[in-house]
C-alpha positions in Angstrom: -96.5 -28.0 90.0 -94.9 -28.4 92.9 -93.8 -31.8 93.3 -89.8 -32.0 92.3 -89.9 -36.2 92.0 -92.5 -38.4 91.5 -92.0 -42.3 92.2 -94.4 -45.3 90.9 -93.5 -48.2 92.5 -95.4 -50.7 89.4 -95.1 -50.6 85.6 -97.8 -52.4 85.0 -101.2 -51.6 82.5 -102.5 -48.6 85.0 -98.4 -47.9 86.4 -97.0 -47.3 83.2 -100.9 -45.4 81.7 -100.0 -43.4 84.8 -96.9 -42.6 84.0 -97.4 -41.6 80.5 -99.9 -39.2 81.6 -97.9 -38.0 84.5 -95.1 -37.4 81.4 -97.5 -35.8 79.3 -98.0 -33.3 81.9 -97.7 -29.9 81.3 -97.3 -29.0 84.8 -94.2 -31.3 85.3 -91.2 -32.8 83.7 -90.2 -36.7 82.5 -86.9 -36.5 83.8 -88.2 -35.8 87.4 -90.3 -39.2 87.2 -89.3 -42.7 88.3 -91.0 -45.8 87.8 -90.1 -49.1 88.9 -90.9 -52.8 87.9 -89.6 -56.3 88.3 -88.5 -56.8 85.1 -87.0 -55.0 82.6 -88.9 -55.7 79.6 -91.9 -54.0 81.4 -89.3 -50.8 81.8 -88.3 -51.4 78.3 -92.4 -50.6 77.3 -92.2 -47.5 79.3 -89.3 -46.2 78.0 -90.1 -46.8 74.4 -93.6 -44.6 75.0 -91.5 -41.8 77.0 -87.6 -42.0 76.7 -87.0 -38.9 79.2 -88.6 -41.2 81.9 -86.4 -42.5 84.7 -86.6 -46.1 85.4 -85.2 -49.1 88.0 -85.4 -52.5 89.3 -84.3 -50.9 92.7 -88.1 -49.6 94.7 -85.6 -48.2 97.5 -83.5 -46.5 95.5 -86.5 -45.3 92.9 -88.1 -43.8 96.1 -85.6 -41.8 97.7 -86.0 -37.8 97.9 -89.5 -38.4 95.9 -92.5 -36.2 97.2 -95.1 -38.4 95.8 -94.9 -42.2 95.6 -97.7 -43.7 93.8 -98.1 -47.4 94.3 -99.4 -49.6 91.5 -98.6 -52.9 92.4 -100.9 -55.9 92.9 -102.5 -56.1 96.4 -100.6 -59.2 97.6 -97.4 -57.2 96.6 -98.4 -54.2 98.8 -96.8 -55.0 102.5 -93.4 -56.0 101.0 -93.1 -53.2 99.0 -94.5 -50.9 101.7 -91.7 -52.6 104.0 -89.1 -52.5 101.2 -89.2 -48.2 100.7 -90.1 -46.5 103.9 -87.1 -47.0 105.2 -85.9 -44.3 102.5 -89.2 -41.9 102.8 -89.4 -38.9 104.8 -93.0 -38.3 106.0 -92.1 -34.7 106.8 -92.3 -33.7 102.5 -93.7 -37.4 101.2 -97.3 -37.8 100.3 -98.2 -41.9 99.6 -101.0 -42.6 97.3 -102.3 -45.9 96.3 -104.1 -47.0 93.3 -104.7 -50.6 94.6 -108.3 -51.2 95.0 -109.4 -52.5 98.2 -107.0 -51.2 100.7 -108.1 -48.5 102.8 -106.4 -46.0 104.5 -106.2 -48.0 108.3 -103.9 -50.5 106.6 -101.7 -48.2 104.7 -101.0 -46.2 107.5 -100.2 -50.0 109.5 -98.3 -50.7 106.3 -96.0 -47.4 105.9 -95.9 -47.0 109.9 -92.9 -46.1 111.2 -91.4 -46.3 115.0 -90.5 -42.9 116.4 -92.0 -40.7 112.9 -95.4 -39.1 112.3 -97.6 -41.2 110.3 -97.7 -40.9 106.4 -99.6 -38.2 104.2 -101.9 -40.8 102.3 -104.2 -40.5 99.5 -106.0 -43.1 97.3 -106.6 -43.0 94.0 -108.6 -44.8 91.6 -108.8 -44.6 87.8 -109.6 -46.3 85.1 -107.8 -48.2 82.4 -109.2 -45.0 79.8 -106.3 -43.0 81.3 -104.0 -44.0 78.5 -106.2 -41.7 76.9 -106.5 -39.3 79.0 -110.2 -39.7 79.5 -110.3 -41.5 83.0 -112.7 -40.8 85.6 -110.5 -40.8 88.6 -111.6 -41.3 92.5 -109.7 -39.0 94.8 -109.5 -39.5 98.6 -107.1 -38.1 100.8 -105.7 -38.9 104.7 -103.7 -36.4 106.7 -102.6 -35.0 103.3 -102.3 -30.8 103.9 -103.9 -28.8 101.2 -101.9 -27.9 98.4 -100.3 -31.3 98.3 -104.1 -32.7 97.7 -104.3 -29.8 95.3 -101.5 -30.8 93.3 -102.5 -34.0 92.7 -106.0 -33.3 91.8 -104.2 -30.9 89.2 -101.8 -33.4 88.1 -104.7 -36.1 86.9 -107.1 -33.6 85.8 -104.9 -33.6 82.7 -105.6 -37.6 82.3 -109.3 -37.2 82.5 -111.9 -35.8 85.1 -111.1 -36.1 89.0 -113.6 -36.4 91.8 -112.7 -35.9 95.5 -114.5 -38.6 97.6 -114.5 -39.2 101.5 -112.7 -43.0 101.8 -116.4 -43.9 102.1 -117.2 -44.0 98.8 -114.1 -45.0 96.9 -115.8 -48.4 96.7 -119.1 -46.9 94.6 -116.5 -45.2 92.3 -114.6 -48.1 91.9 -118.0 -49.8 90.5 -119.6 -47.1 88.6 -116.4 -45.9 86.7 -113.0 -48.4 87.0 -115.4 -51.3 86.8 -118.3 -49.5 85.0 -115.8 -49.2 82.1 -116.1 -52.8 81.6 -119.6 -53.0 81.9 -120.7 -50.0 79.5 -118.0 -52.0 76.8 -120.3 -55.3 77.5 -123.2 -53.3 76.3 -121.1 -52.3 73.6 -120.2 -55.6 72.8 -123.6 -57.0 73.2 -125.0 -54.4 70.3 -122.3 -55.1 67.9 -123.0 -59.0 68.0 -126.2 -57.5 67.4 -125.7 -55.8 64.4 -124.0 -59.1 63.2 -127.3 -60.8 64.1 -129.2 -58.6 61.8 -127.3 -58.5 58.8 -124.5 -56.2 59.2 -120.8 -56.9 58.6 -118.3 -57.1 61.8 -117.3 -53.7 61.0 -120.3 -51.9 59.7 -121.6 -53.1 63.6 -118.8 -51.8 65.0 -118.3 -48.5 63.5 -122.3 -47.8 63.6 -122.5 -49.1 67.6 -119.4 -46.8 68.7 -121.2 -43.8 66.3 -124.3 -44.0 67.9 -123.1 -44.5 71.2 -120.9 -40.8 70.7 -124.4 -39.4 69.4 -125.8 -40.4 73.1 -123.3 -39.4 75.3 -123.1 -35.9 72.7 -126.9 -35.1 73.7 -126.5 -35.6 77.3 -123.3 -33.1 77.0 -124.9 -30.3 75.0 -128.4 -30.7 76.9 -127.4 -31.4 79.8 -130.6 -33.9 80.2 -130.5 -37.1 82.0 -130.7 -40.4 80.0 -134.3 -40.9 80.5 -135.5 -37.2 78.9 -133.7 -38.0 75.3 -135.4 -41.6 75.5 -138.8 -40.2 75.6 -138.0 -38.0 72.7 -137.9 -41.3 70.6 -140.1 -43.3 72.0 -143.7 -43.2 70.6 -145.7 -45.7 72.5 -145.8 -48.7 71.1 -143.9 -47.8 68.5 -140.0 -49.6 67.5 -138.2 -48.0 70.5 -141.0 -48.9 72.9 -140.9 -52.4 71.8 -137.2 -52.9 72.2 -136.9 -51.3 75.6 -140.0 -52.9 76.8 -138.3 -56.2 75.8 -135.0 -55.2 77.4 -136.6 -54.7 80.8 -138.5 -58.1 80.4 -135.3 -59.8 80.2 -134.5 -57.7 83.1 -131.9 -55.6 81.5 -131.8 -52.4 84.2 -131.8 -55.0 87.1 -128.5 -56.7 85.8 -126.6 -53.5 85.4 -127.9 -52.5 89.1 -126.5 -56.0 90.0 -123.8 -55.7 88.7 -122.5 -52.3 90.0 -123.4 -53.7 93.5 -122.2 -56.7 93.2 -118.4 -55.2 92.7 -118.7 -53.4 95.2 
């Protein structure tokens, strides 16, 4: 891995999963990654996961020399913070990537602009909150950024989960189907387990037989590569138990709401 220092401006839930994964890394070292926040406590939390990890109150100082600053502040936060560091970046070896939803690449490059310099290597980034696992589905796009630099990155958080290079244009469906659509496949989740209670079953016993099942589903889409729809006419016999359910799911307009949903979020 090519990247000598790594900043992230934002210790927050997806900062400090970042980080952590960035640690975990094989491809690059704890002690070569900075992470900043505005208090200490949240510094505190990412030290106690990964005590090699370098960390400040300071953004300017956190940022200088690094070759890939990653901000994961909250939106409103963005411009002062942008204003705050690129005094201290050097566009020449820096890349900029942003992991806050909703800002596109025409107001970073406003936001990181600088009088007399060449405009910033940018990239957005969007994963989800299952990257403290290591199983997020992460949204690349990328703006100016040369080759291997883009490279490196998609290497980097390929070790936290799957990576998908986007054009800008369609950072806002991946934001829906997979950093939101977490949320919404763990309503369904949610809605089956107060199910199970519903029908007899203890908390638990709903729980442990809802995620089970689920794991079975996504395990015969992975081995057969099928779609969703192929493994559902396997078990439904028309008519039958399956048929009735689904049927009844649809009449309380069950597909429409998730299509809603994922456009709405948008």
């Amino acid at each position: 891995m090519d990247f000598k220092k790594i900043c992230i401006i934002g210790a927050g839930n997806m900062g400090g999963a970042i980080a952590a994964g960035i640690a975990g890394s094989p491809y690059f070292r704890p002690g070569n990654l900075c992470v900043t926040a505005l208090s200490q406590g949240s510094l505190d939390k990412v030290k106690a996961a990964v005590p090699d990890i370098v960390t400040s109150t300071d953004n300017a100082w956190a940022a200088t020399g690094a070759d890939l600053v990653v901000m994961a502040v909250k939106p409103w936060q963005l411009e002062n913070v942008a204003m705050e560091i690129k005094p201290v970046l050097d566009y020449t070896g820096c890349t900029i990537a942003s992991v806050v939803a909703g800002v596109g690449f025409s107001d970073l490059t406003e936001m990181f602009r600088k009088d007399g310099c060449c405009a910033p290597a940018l990239l957005r980034i969007i994963p989800n909150t299952a990257i403290s696992l290591k199983k997020s589905t992460t949204f690349i796009a990328s703006c100016r950024t040369p080759g291997p630099v883009l490279e490196n990155v998609v290497k980097l958080f390929r070790c936290m989960g799957t990576v998908v290079e986007v054009q800008e244009s369609m950072m806002a469906a991946g934001t829906s189907l997979a950093s939101c659509g977490i949320a919404y496949a763990l309503k369904y989740l949610d809605a089956s387990m107060k199910g199970g209670t519903r029908l007899g079953f203890t908390e638990k016993e709903a729980r442990d037989i809802v995620m089970s099942t689920m794991k079975g589903a996504i395990a015969l889409l992975e081995t057969y590569g099928t779609l969703p729809q192929q493994e559902i006419d396997k078990v439904t016999t028309p008519g039958g138990y399956t048929f009735r359910g689904l049927a009844a799911m649809e009449e309380k307009g069950f597909s429409d709401a998730v299509l809603s949903g994922l456009e709405s979020s948008m």
